[in-house]
N, C-alpha and C positions, 0 to 999 in steps of 0.2 A: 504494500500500500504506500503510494507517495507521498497520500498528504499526514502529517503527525499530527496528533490534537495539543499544547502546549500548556492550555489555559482553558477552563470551563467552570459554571456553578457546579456546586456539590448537586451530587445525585441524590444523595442522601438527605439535604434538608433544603429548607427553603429559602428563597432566594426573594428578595424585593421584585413584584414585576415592575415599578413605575422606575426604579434607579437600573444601572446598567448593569448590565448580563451577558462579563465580558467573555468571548472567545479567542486563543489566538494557534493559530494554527500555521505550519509551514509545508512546504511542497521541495520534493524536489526535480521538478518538474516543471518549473517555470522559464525557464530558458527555451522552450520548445516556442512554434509557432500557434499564436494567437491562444495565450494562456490566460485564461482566468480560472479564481477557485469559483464554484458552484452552490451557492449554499442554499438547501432547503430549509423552508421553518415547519414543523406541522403543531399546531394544537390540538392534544390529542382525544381532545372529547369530541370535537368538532371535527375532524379530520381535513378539518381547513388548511389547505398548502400554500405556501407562496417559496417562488426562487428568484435570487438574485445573482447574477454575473457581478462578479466584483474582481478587478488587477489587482498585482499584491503590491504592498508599500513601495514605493520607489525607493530602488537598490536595495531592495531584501528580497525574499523569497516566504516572505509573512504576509498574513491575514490577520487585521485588528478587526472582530466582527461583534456589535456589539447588538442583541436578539429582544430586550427589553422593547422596542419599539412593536414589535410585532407580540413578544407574551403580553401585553396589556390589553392589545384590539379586543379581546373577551370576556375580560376580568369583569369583575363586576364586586358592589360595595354590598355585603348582606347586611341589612339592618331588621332586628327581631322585631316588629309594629305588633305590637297586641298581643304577641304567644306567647304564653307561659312554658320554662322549664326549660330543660337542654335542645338547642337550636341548631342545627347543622347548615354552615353558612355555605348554602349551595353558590358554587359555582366562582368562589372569590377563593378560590386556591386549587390550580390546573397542572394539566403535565404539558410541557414542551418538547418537543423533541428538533434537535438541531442536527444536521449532517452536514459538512463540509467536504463536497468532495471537488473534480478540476476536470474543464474539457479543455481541451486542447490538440494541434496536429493541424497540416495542411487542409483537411477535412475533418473537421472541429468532432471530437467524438469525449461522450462523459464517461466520465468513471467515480462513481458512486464512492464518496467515505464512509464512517461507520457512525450508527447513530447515536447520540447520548441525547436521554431524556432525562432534565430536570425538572424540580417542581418550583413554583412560584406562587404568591401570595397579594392581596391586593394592599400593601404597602408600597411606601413613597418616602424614606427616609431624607430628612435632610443632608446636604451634600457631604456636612461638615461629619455629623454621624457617620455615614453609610462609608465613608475613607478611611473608618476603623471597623467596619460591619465584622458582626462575629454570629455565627444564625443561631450560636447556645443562648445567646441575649435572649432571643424571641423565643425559645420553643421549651414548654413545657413538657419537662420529662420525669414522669415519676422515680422510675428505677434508677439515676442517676442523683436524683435531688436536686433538680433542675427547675424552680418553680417559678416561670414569668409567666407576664401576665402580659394582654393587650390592650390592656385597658390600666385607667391608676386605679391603686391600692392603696390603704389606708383606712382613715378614720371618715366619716363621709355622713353627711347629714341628709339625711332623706326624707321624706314628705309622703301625706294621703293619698296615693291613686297617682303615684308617680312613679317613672320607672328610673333604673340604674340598670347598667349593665357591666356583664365582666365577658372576655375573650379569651378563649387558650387555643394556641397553635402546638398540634400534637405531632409526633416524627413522623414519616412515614412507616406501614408494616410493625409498629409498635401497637400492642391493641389494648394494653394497659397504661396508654399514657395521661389520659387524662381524666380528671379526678373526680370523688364523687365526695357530695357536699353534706357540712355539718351544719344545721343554724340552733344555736344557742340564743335561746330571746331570755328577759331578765325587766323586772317591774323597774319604776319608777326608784322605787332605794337601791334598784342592785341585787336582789333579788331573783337567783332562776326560777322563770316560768314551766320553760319545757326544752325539749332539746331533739329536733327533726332531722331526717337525713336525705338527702336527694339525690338516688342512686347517679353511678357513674354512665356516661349516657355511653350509646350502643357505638363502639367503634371494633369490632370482636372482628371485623371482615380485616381489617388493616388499611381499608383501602385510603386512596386522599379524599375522599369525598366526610369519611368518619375522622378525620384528624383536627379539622377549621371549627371549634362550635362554640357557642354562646350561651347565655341563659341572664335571666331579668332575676336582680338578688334583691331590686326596687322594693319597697311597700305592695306598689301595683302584682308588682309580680308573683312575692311570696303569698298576698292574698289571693291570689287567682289563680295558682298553680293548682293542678286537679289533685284528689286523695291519691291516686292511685299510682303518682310521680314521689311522694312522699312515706317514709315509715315513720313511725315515732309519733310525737304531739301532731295533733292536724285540729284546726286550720295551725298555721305556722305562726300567723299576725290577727291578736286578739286584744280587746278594746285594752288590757292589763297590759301591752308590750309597750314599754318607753326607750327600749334599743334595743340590739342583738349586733352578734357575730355572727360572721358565715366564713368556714376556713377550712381546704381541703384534706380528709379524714386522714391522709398519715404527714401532713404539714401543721406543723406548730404554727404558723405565720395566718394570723387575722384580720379579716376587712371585718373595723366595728364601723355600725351603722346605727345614726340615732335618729330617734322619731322626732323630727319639730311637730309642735304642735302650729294647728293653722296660722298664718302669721294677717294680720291686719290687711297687707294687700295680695292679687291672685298670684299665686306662683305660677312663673313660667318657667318651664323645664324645657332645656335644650338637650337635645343628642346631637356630638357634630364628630366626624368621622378625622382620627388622630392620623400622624406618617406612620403610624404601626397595623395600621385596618381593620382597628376596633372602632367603637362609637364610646368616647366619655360623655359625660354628664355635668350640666352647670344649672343650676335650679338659681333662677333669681326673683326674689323673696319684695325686693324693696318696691318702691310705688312707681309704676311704668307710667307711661303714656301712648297713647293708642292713637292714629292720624291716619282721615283718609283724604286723600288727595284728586280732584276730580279736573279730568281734562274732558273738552266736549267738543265735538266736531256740529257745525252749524249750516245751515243755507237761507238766501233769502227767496220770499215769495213776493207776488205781482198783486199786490191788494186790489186792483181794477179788473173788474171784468165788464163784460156787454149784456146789458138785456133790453132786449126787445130793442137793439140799434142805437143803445145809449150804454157808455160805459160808466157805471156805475162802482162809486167806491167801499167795499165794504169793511167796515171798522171793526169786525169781528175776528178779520183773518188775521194769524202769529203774521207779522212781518221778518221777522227771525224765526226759524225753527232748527229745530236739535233733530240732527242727525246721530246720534249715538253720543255716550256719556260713560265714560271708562272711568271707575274707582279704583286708586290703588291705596292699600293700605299698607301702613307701615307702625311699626312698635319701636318706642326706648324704651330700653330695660335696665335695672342697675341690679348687679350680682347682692349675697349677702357679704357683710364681711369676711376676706379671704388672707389665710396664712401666707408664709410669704413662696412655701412649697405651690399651696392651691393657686397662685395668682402664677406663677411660673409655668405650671401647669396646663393651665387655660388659655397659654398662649397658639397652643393649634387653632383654638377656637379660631382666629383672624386669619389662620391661613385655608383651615378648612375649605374642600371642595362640595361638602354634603352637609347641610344640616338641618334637623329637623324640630320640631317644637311639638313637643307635648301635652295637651290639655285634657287627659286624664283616659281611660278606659272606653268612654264612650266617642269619642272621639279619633280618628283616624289621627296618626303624626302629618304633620303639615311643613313641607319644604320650604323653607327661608334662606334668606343672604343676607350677609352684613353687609352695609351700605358704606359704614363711616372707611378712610381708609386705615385706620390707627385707633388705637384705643386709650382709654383717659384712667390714669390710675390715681386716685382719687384717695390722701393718706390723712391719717385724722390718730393722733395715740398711736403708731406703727402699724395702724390698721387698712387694710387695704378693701377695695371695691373695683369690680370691673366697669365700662358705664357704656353701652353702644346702641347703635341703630342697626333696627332690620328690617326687612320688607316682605310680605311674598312674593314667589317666585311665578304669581299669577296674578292677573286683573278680572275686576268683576264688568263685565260690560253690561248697559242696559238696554231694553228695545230701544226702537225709531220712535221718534214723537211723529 
């Protein structure tokens, strides 16, 4: 075989699709006439192909090929909206498969290289990250003691009929990787209530489709999870719960979560999609402001008309009239007071590509953008606030007058 491979993602774990997914390969075969390497991409769920004729570096005998632009065309962001319990984030972590092979010769003939398929995930690591990328960072592996997460972890304040969410990236072909959950609820003094468990979800096949999954550890969520998801105490969240923990059954490491009680103005809960392609969470609590903004499209009309051979004026008719009237609405929101971790934290929020806003169970999640370009950190006693604008990512139109 002429061409060597030199440089490839691991086969073994996963790789960022949105950052680059480098290959380099060499030939030695380039000196013949009209040489290029050959490379195939296939996505292997889709068995969508494409190929590219590419020369090699000038004065080398190398291939810099970088396959990220093409693993992404299919990715997709899963976001859990409504379901309760372990979520399998279909279709936001794929196989690639790359071959490099070289046609060449007076009559251009190919010759296939060998394929490597790796896996990829629907992150986007900042530049500065992704230049020390390490994939044990992101992938939770039990039998190593390996426990990340996609989401932040911590101490986390949660609300009535709101969701929070947690993300685990499992290895490939490992079918014990990921873990199955504890929640410890505990009254108002400190107090255990109960102590439930929420089996480890079904990855027993090994395949990558059971590796990417989620689950709502929210209020909304532990109250709405069905019995039959849960052993132990049930319901999980009962009018006596004023926190809990939730921490994987042979992990010492605790996300506490505590119940605010309703706060004076509506919480709006955000989910916005982080560079690791999970969804965190930013609940803000303080007094918003709601704005609709109305643009109108107009025409004039001919108030005269003729009757019976005299034009006559009628003072009835719009002289202006409204051809359509588009509302857009838009929210400011101010976070609640934030640590100086949690303000660090919520700096994806600005960069985000996804995000949605939560207004409780009955309610579908509702796609928003932030409008401002920067955000206003707002200190009062070391105390910090986030403070932004957002819009929907739709207009309400109304009929023709």
């Amino acid at each position: 075989m002429a061409v060597a491979l030199l440089q490839t993602p691991s086969t073994t774990k996963a790789t960022p699709a949105y950052n680059e997914n480098w290959f380099i390969a060499s030939s030695t075969q380039t000196a013949q006439p009209n040489f290029k390497f050959t490379v195939k991409i296939t996505d292997v769920a889709t068995s969508t192909q494409w190929t590219e004729q590419i020369e090699p570096v000038y004065g080398t005998n190398k291939i810099y090929f970088d396959a990220g632009a093409y693993a992404e065309k299919y990715m997709v962001n899963f976001f859990d909206d409504n379901s309760y319990g372990w979520q399998k984030c279909v279709d936001a972590y794929r196989k690639i498969t790359v071959n490099i092979g070289e046609t060449y010769g007076s009559t251009p003939t190919y010759a296939s290289g060998t394929n490597l398929t790796y896996n990829v995930w629907n992150a986007g690591l900042d530049t500065q990250t992704f230049a020390y990328y390490n994939a044990d960072d992101y992938l939770y592996n039990q039998t190593t003691s390996n426990y990340k997460y996609l989401t932040a972890i911590g101490d986390l304040n949660v609300y009535e009929d709101r969701s929070n969410y947690v993300y685990f990236l499992g290895t490939v072909g490992n079918t014990t990787d990921l873990p199955q959950l504890r929640i410890r609820t505990f009254d108002v003094d400190g107090n255990i209530i109960g102590n439930s468990t929420i089996a480890r979800p079904s990855a027993t096949t090994g395949l990558i489709a059971d590796q990417y999954q989620c689950i709502d550890i929210g209020v909304k969520g532990l109250t709405n999870i069905s019995s039959g998801l849960v052993t132990g105490a049930y319901p999980i969240i009962t009018s006596s719960v004023a926190s809990y923990t939730v921490r994987e059954f042979v992990n010492t490491g605790l996300i506490r979560c505590f119940i605010k009680c309703n706060p004076r103005y509506t919480v709006y809960t955000l989910h916005y999609l982080n560079q690791k392609g999970g969804y965190d969470t930013l609940h803000c609590t303080k007094v918003s402001e709601k704005t609709s903004t109305k643009s109108a499209t107009t025409f004039k009309q001919n108030p005269w008309y003729e009757v019976s051979n005299v034009m006559t004026y009628n003072p009835s008719m719009m002289l202006e009239k409204t051809q359509g009237i588009t509302i857009t609405d838009s929210l400011k929101l101010n976070s609640d007071w934030l640590t100086q971790e949690e303000f660090d934290r919520h700096r994806d929020l600005f960069a985000s590509t996804d995000i949605r806003l939560d207004l409780g169970s009955s309610t579908p999640n509702i796609a928003v953008k932030i409008t401002n370009g920067n955000y206003i950190q707002k200190n009062n006693d070391r105390l910090r606030m986030l403070s932004f604008d957002l819009s929907y990512t739709f207009n309400n139109h109304r009929q023709r007058g």
